[in-house]
N, C-alpha and C positions, 0 to 999 in steps of 0.2 A: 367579314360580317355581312349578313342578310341585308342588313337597315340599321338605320340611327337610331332605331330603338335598343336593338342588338350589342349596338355599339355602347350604347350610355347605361344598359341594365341587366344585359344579358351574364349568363355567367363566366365570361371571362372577362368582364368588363374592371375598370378599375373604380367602380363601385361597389361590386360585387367584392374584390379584392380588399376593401377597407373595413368589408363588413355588412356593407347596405345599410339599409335602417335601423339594424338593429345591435350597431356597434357603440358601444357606450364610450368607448374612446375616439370615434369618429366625431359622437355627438357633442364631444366636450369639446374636442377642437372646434368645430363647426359656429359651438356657440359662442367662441374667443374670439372666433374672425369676424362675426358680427359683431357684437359688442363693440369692437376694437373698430371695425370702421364705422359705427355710428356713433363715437366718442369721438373720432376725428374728423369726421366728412358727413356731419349734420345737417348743413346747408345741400349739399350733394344731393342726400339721401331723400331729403324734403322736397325738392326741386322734382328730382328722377320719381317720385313719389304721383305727383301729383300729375305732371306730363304722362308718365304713363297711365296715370288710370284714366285721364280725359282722353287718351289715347286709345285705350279698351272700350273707355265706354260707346266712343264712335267708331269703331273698327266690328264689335264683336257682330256677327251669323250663330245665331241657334244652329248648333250642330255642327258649325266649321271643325273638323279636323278632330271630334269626340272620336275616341277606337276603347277600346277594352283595355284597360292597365293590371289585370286581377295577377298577373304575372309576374307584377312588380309591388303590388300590395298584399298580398295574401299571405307572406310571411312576414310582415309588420303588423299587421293586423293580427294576427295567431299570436304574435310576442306582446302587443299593447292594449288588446281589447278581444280577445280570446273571447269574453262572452256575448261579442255583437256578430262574431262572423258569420256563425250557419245563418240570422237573417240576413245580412249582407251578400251571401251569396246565396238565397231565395229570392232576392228581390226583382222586381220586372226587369228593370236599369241594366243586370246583368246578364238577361237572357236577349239582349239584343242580338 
């Protein structure tokens, strides 16, 4: 694979193989595995919650590491909001 992008979205990725975003049986398990660990590891989830966003908030650079993902949204968006995408891909954001 080219990159870690290639690697986690590309189309032989085992993302891609599950379905990507727009597998309805991906999304059902996905939402078990949540569920199921904030029913048991509440404390956890609240802790790692809150460290990482005072972690983000001190950490984050306007711009750090923003690239183009239209590669990996464009056919989740055409399945879920079909009538937002031609603006979305008009928008300035995407002509960088």
């Amino acid at each position: 694979m080219a990159s870690a992008n290639a690697w986690l979205w590309g189309a032989g990725s085992g993302f891609r193989a599950l379905g990507g975003f727009t597998s309805q049986a991906q999304q059902e398990e996905d939402r078990r595995i949540v569920i199921e660990s904030l029913k048991r590891y509440p404390a956890m989830h609240l802790r790692a919650a809150v460290y990482d966003s005072l972690l983000q908030f001190l950490q984050f650079k306007t711009g750090d590491g923003i690239e183009p993902q239209l590669s990996v949204l464009e056919a989740g968006f055409k399945h879920t909001i079909p009538h937002q995408v031609a603006a979305y891909l008009e928008a300035r954001q995407q002509s960088i």
